[in-house]
C-alpha positions, -999 to 999 in steps of 0.1 A, spaced: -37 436 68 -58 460 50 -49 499 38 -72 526 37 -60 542 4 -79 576 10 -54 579 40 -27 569 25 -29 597 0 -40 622 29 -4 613 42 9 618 13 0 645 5 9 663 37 43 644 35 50 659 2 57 621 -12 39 600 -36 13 582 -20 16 555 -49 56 551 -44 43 535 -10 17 515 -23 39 502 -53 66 492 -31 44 479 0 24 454 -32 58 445 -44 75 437 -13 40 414 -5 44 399 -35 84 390 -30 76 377 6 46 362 2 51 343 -35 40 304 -40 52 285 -72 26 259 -76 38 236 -100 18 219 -129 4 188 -116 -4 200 -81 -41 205 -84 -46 173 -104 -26 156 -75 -49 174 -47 -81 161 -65 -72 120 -68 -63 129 -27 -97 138 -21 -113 113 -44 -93 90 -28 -99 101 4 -135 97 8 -136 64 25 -114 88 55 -128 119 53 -151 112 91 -126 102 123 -131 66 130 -150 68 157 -177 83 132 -176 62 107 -202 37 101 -190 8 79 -218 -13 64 -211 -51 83 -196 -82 64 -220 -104 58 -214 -141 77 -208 -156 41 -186 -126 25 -169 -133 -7 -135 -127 -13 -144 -92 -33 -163 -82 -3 -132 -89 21 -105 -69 3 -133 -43 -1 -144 -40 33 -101 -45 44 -94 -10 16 -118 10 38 -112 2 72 -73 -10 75 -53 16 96 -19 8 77 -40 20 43 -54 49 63 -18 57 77 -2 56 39 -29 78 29 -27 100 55 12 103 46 7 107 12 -17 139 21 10 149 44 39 153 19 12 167 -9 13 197 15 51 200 17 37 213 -20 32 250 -15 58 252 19 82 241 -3 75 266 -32 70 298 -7 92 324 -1 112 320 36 112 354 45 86 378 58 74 413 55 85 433 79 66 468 85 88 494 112 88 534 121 110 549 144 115 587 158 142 608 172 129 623 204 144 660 203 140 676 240 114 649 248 92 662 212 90 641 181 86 655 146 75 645 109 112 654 98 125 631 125 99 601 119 105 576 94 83 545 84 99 517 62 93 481 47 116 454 41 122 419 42 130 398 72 170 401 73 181 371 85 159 351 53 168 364 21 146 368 -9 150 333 -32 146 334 -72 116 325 -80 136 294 -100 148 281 -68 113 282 -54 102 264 -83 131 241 -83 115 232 -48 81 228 -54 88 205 -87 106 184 -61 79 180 -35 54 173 -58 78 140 -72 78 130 -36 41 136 -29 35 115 -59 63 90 -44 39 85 -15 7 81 -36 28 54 -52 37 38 -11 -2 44 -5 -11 22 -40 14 -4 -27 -3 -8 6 -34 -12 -12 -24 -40 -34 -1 -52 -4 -29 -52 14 -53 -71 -9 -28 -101 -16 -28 -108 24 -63 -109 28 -65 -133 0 -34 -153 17 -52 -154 48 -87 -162 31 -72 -189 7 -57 -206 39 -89 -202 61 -109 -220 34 -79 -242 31 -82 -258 67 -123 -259 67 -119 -279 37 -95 -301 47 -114 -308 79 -138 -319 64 -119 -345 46 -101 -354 73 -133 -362 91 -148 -382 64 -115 -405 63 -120 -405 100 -153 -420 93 -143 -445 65 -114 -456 88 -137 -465 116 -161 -481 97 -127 -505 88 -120 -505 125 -157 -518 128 -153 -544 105 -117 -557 114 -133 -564 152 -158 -585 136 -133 -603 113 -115 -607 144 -142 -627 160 -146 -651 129 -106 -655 130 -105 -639 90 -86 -609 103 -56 -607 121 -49 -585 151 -25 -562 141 -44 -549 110 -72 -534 139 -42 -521 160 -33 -507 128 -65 -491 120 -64 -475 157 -28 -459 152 -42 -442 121 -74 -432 138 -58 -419 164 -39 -398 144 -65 -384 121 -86 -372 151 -52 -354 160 -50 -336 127 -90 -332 127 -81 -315 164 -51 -292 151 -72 -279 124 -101 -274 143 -79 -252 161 -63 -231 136 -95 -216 128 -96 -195 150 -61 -184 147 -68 -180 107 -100 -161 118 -83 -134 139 -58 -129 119 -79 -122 89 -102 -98 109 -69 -80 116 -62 -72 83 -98 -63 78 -99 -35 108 -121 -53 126 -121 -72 163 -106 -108 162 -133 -124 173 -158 -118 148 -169 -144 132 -171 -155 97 -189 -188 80 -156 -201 64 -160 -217 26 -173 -250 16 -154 -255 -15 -118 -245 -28 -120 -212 -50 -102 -219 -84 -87 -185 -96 -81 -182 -133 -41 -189 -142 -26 -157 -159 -12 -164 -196 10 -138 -195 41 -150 -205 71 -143 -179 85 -115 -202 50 -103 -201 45 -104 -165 81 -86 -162 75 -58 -189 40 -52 -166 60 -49 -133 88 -26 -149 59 0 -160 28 -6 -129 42 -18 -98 41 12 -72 74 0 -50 93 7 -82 76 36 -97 80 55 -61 112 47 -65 116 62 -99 96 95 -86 126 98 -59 146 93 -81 133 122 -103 130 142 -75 168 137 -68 184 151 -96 159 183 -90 174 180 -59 210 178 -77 202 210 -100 188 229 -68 222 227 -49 241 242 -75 219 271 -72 228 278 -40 258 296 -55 236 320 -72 232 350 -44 202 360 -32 189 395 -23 171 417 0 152 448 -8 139 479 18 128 509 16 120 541 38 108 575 42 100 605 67 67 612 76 76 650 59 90 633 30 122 649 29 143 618 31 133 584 11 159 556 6 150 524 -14 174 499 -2 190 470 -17 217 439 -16 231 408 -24 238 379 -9 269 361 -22 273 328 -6 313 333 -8 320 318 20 299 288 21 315 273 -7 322 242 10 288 236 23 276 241 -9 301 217 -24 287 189 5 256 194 -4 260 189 -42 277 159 -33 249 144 -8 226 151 -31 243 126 -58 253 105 -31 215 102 -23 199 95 -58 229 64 -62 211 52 -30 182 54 -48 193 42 -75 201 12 -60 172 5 -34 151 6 -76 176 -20 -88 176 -40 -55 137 -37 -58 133 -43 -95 155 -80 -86 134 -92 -62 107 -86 -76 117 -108 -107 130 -135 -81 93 -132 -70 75 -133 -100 96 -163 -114 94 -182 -84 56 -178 -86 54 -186 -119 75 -216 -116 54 -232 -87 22 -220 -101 26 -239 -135 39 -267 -114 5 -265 -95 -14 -264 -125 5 -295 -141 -4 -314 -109 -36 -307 -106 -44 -316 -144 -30 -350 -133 -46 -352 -106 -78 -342 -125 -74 -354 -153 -58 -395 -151 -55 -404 -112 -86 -390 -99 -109 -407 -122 -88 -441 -124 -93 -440 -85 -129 -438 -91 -132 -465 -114 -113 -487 -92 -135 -478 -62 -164 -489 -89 -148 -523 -94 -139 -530 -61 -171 -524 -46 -187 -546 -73 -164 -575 -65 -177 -572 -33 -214 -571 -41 -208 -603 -62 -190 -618 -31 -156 -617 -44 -138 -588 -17 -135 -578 17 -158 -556 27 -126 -537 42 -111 -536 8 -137 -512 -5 -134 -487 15 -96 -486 5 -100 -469 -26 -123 -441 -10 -98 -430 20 -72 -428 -11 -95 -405 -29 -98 -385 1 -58 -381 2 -58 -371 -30 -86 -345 -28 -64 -333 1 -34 -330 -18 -55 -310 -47 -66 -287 -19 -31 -279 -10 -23 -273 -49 -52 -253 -52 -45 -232 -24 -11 -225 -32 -19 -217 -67 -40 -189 -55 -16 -178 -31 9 -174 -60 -15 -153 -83 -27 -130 -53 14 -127 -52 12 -123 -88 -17 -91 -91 5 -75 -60 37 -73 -87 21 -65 -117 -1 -45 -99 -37 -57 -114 -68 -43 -111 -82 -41 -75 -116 -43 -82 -109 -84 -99 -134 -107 -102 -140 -124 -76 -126 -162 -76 -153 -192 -85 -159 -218 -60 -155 -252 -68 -165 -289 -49 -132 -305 -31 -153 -335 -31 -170 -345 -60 -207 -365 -50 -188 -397 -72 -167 -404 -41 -201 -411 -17 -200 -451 -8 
């Protein structure tokens, strides 16, 4: 609305008023009706949103996203996934949403209300019998600014509660695509053992039918043979299936259509262990996971929310004023609102407000427990991964090898089976198997691990190494 102060003062002077009584109480009632608290913090809030927010700013039917490459690396994945899941979009999106709850909650609920009226005398209206006035809406009273900024304080600990939500999602996010690539690379790996036993065991097969001829090997070890043949081509057949399961389900959490496709790894990524100890890893939890610092934000905001009920005892107010158009008459208008009789309400809402920060209170303890079941439980399998795998690495692996060595020299010299050498190489294959399975679980854990403590998102990504080292080749 805009005045034009040379008429104003026209009026006023041929009211006989103060044109600046008018101007002074129309600027003052704007000011009551219209007032935002914005409380520290807010603008710092608004600009990690945006920052954040780049990735969203276009619709997604607009965006563009640069393609995967068939080989991607594990960084690439939970890149590409940060950018283009919905549920991250959605948590952002929310936390945006309750980042403008900001300034609605710190603004005045009434409204400036403007009205004239005149008393028609024989069908005639006069200046003495006009009057023009400004006041507040009536049925919303005019709040302390304290309350206001008892308010605003409070949406802004929830807005950062939901940046919190939208970091948890991130790092939520990131640990299942790692699950879901860990496992991926999992089965391609073990295929391909599986189909090398598969080869080992029917070049046994082979020889067993030729024993059989020459009467130096009996029946049953080539029936034998069969049963386990059989059944390796039925795992080789089960994993070969779950690929594609494994596949669409990772292109899921990447925001992209099942069916793309994806060159799945070679080799069995060995993620470096943490050395944190568990007290460590706790301490880091306590201070940076997001699921328990929103929780300490809502929890902040609810004994605002605590001190803001009381003050719904302290009255409000309401302010007018009016004049004739002669100037004769001019009343300035005021009251207050004592809640007297609302006492109860009052009392209820005091008490809901404790009420709701025990419940939060206890959702943070209920979260900060199982997130120390979780971290110990990784821990605990994780070191028992490692400790297997430096067995496996370290003593049986190699012992295997050096047995393969002898036995297939005993057989060069003429002193074995040529059945027996091959032996030593499907156990090697069993055991690589079974170091695949630690390996995969042990990156499952720390993925679990970097989600609690909440660890950098941009990690290093993970270094590749053989499941079958060239010493194994016949």
């Amino acid at each position: 609305m805009m005045f034009n102060l040379p008429s104003l003062q026209a009026l006023g002077q041929r009211c006989g008023f103060c044109p600046w009584l008018l101007i002074v109480t129309l600027v003052a009632g704007i000011s009551l009706a219209g007032c935002t608290v914005h409380p520290a913090g807010e603008a710092q809030l608004r600009r990690q949103a945006q920052v954040a927010g780049r990735p969203f700013a276009k619709p997604y039917a607009q965006r563009h996203p640069s393609p995967l490459p068939f080989n991607a690396t594990p960084g690439q994945l939970v890149h590409y996934a940060l950018r283009n899941n919905p549920q991250v979009q959605q948590y952002y999106w929310q936390w945006r949403v309750a980042i403008e709850n900001i300034p609605q909650a710190g603004t005045q609920t009434t409204t400036l209300m403007l009205n004239a009226g005149t008393l028609l005398s024989r069908g005639a209206a006069s200046f003495a019998n006009t009057t023009a006035g400004v006041a507040n809406m009536g049925s919303a009273d005019i709040q302390w600014p304290s309350k206001l900024s008892a308010d605003a304080q409070a949406a802004l600990l929830r807005a950062v509660a939901a940046q919190w939500n939208y970091q948890s999602t991130r790092f939520a996010l990131r640990r299942n695509v790692l699950d879901a690539w860990y496992g991926y690379a999992r089965t391609a790996v073990l295929l391909k053992l599986v189909r090398r036993r598969q080869a080992l065991l029917q070049s046994v097969i082979a020889l067993n039918q030729a024993g059989i001829k020459t009467g130096t090997v009996q029946p049953q070890q080539w029936l034998s043979g069969q049963n386990r043949l059989d059944l390796l081509r039925s795992r080789a057949l089960e994993l070969t299936q779950q690929l594609p399961r494994q596949l669409a389900a990772l292109n899921a959490l990447l925001g992209r259509p099942a069916n793309t496709p994806l060159k799945p790894p070679q080799a069995i990524a060995r993620v470096p262990v943490p050395a944190a100890s568990n007290e460590q890893l706790l301490a880091l939890a306590v201070r940076r996971n997001p699921k328990l610092q929103a929780l300490a934000k809502l929890a902040a905001a609810g004994r605002i929310s605590i001190r803001r009920a009381k003050m719904r005892y302290i009255p409000n107010f309401d302010l007018g004023l009016s004049t004739s158009l002669e100037g004769t008459v001019q009343n300035i208008t005021g009251a207050l609102v004592v809640p007297a009789l609302r006492y109860q309400a009052i009392d209820a809402s005091i008490r809901q407000a404790r009420d709701q920060l025990r419940a939060t209170h206890a959702s943070w303890r209920g979260q900060y427990n199982s997130l120390a079941s979780r971290l110990l439980i990784d821990l605990i399998a994780l070191r028992n991964d490692q400790r297997q795998l430096r067995l496996f690495r370290g003593h049986i692996l190699p012992r295997w090898r050096m047995l393969a060595a002898l036995t297939r020299a005993a057989y060069q010299q003429g002193g074995a089976l040529a059945a027996r050498q091959l032996g030593p190489n499907q156990t090697m294959l069993q055991i690589q198997q079974t170091m695949v399975d630690l390996q995969t679980d042990q990156n499952q854990r720390i993925a679990d691990l970097d989600a609690i403590v909440a660890a950098p998102i941009e990690r290093g990504a993970p270094q590749p190494v053989h499941a079958a080292p060239r010493s194994n080749r016949r």
